[in-house]
C-alpha positions as CSV (number, residue, x, y, z in Angstrom):
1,X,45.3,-191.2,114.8
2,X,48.9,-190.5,116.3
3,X,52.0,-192.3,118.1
4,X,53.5,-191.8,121.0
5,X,56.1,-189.5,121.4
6,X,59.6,-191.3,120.3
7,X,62.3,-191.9,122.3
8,X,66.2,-192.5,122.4
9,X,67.2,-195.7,120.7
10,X,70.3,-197.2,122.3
11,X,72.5,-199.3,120.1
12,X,71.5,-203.0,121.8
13,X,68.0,-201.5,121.9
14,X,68.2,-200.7,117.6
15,X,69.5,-204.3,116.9
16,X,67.2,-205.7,119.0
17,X,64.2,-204.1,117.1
18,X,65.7,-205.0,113.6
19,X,66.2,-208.2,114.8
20,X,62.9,-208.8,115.7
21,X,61.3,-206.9,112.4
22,X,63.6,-209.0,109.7
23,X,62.1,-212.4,112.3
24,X,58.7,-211.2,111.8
25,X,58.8,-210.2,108.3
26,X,60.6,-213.3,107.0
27,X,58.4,-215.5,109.5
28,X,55.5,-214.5,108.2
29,X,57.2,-215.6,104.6
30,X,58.7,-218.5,105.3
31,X,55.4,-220.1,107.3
32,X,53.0,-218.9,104.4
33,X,55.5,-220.5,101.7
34,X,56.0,-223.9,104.6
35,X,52.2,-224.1,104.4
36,X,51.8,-223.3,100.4
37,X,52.2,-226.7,99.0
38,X,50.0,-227.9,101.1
39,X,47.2,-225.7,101.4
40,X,43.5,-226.6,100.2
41,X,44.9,-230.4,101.6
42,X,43.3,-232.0,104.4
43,X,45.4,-233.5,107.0
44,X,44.8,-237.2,105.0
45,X,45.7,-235.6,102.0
46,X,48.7,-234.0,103.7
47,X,50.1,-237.3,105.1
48,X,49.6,-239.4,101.9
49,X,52.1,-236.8,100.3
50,X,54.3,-236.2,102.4
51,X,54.1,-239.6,104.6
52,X,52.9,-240.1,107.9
53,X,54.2,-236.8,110.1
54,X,53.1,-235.0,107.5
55,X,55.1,-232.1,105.6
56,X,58.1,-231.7,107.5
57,X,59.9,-229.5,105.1
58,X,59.5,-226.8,102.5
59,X,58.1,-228.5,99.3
60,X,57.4,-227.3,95.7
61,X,54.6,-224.7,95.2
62,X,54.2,-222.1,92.0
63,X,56.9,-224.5,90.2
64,X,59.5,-223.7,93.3
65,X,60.5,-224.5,96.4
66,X,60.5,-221.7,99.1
67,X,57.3,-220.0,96.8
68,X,55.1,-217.5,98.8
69,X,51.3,-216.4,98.2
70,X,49.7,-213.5,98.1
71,X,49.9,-213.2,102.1
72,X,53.7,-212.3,101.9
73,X,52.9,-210.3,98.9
74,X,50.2,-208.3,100.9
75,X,52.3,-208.4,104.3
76,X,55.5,-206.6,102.1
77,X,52.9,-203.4,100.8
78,X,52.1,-203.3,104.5
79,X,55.0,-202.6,105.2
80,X,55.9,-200.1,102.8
81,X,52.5,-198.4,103.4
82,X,53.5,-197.9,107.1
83,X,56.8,-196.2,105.9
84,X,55.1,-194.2,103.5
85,X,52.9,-193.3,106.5
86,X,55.5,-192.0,108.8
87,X,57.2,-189.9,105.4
88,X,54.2,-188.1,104.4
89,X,54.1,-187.2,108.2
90,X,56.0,-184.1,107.1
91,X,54.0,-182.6,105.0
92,X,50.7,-182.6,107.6
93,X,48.7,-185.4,106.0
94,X,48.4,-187.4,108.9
95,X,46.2,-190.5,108.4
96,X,47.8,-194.3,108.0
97,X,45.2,-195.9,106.7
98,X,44.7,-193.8,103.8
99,X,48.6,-194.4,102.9
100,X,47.7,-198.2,103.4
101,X,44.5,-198.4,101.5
102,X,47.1,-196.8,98.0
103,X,49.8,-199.5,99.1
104,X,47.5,-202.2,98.8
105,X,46.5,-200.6,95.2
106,X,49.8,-200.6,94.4
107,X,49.6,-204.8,95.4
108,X,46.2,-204.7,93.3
109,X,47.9,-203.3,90.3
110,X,51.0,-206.2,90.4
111,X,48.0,-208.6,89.7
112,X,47.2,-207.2,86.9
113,X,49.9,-206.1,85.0
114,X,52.7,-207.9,83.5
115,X,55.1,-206.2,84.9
116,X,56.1,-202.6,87.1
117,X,55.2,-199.5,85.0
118,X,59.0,-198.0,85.9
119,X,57.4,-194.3,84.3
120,X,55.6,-194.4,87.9
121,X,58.2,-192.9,90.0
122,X,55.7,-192.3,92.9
123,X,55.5,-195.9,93.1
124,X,58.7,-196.7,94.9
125,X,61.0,-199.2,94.8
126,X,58.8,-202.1,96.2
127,X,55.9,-201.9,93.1
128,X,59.3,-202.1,90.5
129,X,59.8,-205.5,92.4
130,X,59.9,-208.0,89.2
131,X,59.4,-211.0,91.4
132,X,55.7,-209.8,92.7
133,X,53.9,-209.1,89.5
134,X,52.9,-213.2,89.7
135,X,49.4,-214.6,90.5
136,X,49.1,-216.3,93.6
137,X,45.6,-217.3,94.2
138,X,44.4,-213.9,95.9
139,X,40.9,-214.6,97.2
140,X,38.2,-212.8,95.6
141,X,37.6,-210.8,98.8
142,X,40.6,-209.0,98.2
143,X,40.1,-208.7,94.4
144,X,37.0,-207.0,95.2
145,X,37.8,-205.1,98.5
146,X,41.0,-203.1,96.3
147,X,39.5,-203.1,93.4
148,X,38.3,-199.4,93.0
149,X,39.5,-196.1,94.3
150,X,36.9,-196.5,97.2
151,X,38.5,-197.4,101.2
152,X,36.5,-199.8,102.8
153,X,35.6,-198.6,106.5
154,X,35.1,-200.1,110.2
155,X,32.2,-197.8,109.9
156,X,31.7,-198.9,105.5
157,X,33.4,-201.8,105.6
158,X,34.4,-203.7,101.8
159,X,32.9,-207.6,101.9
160,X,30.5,-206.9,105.1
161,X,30.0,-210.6,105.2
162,X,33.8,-211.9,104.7
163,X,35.3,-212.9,107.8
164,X,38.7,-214.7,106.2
165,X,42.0,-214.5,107.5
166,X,44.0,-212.8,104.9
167,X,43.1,-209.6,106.6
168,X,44.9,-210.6,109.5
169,X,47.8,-212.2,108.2
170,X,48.6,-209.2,106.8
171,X,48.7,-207.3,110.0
172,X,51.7,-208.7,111.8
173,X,53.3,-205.3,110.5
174,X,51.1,-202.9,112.6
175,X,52.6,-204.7,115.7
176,X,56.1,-203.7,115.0
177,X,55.2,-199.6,115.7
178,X,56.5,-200.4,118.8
179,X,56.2,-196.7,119.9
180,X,52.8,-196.6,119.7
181,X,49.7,-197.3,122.1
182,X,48.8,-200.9,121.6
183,X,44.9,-199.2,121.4
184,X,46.4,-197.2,118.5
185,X,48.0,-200.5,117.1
186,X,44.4,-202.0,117.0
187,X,42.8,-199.6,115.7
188,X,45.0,-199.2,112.7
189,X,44.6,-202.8,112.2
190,X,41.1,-202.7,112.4
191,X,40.6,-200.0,109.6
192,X,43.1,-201.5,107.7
193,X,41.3,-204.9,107.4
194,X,38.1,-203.0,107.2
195,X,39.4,-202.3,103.5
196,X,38.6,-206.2,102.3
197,X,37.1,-208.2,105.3
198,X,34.0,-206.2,106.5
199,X,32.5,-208.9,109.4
200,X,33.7,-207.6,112.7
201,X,35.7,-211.1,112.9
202,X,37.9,-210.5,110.5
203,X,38.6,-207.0,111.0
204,X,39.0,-207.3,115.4
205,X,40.7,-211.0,114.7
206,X,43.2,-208.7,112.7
207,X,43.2,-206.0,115.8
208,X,44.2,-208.6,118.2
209,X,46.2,-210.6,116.4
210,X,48.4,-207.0,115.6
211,X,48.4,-206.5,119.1
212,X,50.0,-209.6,120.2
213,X,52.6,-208.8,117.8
214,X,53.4,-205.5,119.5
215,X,53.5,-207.2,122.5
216,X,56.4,-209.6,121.1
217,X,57.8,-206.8,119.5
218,X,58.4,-204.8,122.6
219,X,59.5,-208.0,124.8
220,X,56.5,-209.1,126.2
221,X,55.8,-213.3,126.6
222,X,53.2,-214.7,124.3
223,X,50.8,-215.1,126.9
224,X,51.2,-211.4,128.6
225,X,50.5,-210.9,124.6
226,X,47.5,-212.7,124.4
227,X,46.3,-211.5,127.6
228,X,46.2,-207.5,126.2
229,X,44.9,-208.4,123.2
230,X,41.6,-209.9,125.1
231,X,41.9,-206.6,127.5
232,X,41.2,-204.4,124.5
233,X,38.6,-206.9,122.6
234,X,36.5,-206.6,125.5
235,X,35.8,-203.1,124.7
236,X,34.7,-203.3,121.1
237,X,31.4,-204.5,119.9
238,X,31.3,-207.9,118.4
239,X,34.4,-209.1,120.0
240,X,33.2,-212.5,121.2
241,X,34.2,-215.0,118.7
242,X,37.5,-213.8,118.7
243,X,37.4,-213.7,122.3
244,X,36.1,-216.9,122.6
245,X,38.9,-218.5,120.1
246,X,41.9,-216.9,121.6
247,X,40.7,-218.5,125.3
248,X,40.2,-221.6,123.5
249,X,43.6,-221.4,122.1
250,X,45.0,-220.8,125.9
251,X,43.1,-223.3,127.4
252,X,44.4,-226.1,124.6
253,X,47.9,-225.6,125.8
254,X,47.0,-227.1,129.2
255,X,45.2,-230.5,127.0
256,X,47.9,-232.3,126.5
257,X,50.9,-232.8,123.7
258,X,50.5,-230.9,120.5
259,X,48.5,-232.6,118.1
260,X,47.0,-232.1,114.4
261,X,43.5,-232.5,115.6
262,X,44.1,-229.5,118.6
263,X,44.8,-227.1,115.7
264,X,41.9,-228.4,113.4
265,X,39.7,-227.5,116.1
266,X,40.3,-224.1,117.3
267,X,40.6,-223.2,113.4
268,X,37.2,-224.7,112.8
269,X,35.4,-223.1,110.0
270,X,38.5,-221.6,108.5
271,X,37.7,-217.7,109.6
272,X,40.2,-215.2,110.5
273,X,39.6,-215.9,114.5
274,X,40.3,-219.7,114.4
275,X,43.6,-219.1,112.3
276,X,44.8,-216.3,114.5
277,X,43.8,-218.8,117.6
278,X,45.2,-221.7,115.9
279,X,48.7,-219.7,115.1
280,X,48.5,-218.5,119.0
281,X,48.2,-222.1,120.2
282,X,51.1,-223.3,117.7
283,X,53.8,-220.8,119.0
284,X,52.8,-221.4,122.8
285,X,53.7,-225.1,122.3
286,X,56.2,-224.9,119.6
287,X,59.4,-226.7,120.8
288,X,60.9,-224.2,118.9
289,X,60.4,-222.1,116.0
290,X,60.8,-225.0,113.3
291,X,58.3,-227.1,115.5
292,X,55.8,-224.1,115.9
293,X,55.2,-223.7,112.1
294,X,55.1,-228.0,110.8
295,X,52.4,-227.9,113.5
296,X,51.1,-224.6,112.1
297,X,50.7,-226.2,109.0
298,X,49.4,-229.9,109.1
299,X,45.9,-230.5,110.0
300,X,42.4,-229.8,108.0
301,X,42.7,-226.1,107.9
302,X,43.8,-223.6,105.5
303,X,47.8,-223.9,105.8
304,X,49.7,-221.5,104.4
305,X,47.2,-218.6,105.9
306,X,48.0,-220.5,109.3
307,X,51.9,-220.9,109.1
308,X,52.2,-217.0,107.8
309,X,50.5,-216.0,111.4
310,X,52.5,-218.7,113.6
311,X,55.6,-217.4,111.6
312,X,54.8,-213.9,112.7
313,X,54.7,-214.4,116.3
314,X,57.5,-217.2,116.2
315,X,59.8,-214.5,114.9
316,X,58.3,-211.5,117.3
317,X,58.8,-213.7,119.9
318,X,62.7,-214.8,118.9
319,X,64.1,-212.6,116.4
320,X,65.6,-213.6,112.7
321,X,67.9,-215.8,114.4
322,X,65.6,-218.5,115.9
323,X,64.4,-219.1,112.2
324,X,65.3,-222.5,110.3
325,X,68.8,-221.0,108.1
326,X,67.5,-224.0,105.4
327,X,64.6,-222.5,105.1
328,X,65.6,-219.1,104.9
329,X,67.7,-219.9,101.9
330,X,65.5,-221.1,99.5
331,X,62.8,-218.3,100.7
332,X,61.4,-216.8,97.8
333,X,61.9,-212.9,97.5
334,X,64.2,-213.2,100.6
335,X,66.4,-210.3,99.5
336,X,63.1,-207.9,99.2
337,X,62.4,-209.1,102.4
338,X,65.3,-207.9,104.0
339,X,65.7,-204.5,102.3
340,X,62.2,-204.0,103.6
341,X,62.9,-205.1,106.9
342,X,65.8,-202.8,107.2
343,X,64.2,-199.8,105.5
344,X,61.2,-200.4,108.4
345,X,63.8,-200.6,111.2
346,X,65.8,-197.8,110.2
347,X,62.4,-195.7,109.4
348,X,61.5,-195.8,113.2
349,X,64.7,-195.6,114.8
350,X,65.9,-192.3,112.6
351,X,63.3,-191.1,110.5
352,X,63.6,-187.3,111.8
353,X,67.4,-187.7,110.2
354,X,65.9,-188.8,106.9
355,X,63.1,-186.4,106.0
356,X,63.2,-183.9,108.8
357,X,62.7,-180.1,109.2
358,X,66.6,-180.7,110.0
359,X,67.2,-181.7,106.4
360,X,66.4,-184.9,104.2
361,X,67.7,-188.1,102.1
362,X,66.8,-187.6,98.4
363,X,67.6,-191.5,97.7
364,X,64.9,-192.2,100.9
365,X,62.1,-189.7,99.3
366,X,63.0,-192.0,96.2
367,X,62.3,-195.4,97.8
368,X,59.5,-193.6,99.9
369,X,57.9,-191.1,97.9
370,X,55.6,-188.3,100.0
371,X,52.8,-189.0,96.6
């Protein structure tokens, strides 16, 4: 598995990209910890707490307001397993999913110890986060999937039956390796999700919906997105139901005004292809990003697992800026998120200047070790 070749970053062309990283990063956060309070709540339930448009603001979840759940959690050790990645480049072991499958053992190991082990110098600075060794209601899919030395496959897949979403709302970070093949950017995510959700619906939900977010990442519309995503579905076996829910989702936008009961419908059964469909529909009609993710979030489905994907593509599509400042400020773990979103950004644009054959950071190979 490789990347294309890099090229030149301008400057207009580096802000743009870190732009629209910190927008993904903390939209993913800030629509999981939107749809946290609410989540395991029918739409009924929803508007006899929070009144009759339903949650229209971030409420109290964990004891907090702003809280996120394991999806941000998971969506951060992505992350740093993708920089990790592109570090131990150098030394010829060359294979991402591998340096994912130990990220997300390092997540593993935050829910179940107290607190970071700061002997473990290999860990990085990420696992010595304080504010992520807490508990928040990690299906047992992933549990299982990362609980043992052993990486799940497309070909040996973890959970061969699970077909959740978690897999792909973890994922929005494979779309941001914006110099790679969007076939490569599929695949990655397909292995990746392999790891805990084994049904070929939860893994190629995950594909597509990492696709779309390379296509927002490099500039593309959402429905130019959309449309490669299906184009490389099409190809792999056992594509239909996500196939089928992402040209749902399409043809919705043309039914009329958004409504709760549209977004109840394509999510369905609550599996990874009606969330990603549901999150697709959401930032199509979305007056804007604020609009996107309260419809994201209130209806019958799983909310938090459906605002964390809207909130990916909403802040793909518009950059950090477009995001709700409000919201923003009370966002848990906000500072982690940004640090991360940086270190991503900077990783692409000049990571030949900061472990090289031309010479390396110490302090980076300290963040980012090559272990």
């Amino acid at each position: 598995m490789g990347a294309t070749a890099g090229a030149v970053w301008g400057r207009t062309e580096q802000q743009d990209f870190r732009s629209r990283v910190r927008g993904t990063l903390l939209g993913v956060a800030v629509g999981d910890a939107l749809g946290a309070p609410v989540d395991g709540l029918g739409l009924d339930g929803i508007r006899e707490a929070h009144g009759a448009e339903g949650l229209a603001d971030l409420a109290s979840a964990y004891g907090r307001r702003g809280a996120v759940t394991h999806l941000t959690q998971l969506s951060l050790f992505s992350v740093d397993g993708l920089i990790r990645a592109q570090v131990r480049r150098d030394t010829g072991a060359w294979h991402p999913p591998t340096d994912l499958h130990r990220a997300y053992r390092r997540w593993i190991a935050t829910q179940r110890d107290w607190g970071p082990d700061l002997r473990r110098k290999d860990d990085g600075w990420l696992a010595h986060e304080e504010w992520l060794y807490v508990r928040r209601d990690a299906p047992r899919a992933l549990l299982l999937g990362l609980g043992d030395e052993t990486m799940g496959t497309p070909e040996a897949p973890k959970n061969p039956d699970e077909r959740g979403p978690e897999a792909a709302a973890r994922s929005a970070p494979f779309g941001l390796l914006v110099g790679w093949e969007p076939q490569l950017v599929a695949q990655l995510a397909v292995e990746c999700a392999a790891q805990t959700h084994g049904h070929p619906t939860g893994y190629l939900a995950a594909g597509a919906y990492a696709v779309i977010v390379h296509g927002l990442a490099r500039g593309e519309s959402l429905d130019a997105a959309v449309q490669k995503g299906l184009a490389l579905l099409a190809a792999r076996p056992g594509h239909q139901a996500v196939t089928d829910a992402l040209q749902q989702a399409l043809g919705a936008v043309r039914q009329g005004m958004p409504a709760p009961g549209r977004v109840s419908a394509l999510i369905g059964g609550g599996t990874a292809e009606g969330l990603v469909a549901a999150a697709v529909y959401c930032a199509l009609v979305g007056e804007d990003v604020r609009h996107g993710l309260r419809l994201a979030v209130n209806h019958d489905g799983p909310s938090a697992a459906t605002g964390a994907l809207a909130g990916g593509l909403l802040g793909a599509l518009h950059g950090e800026t477009a995001l709700p400042p409000a919201w923003l400020a009370e966002l848990e773990g906000r500072p982690t998120v940004l640090e991360l979103a940086d270190d991503f950004a900077m990783e692409m644009t000049q990571g030949p200047a900061l472990h090289g054959p031309a010479g390396s950071s110490p302090g980076w190979l300290t963040r980012y070790p090559r272990g």
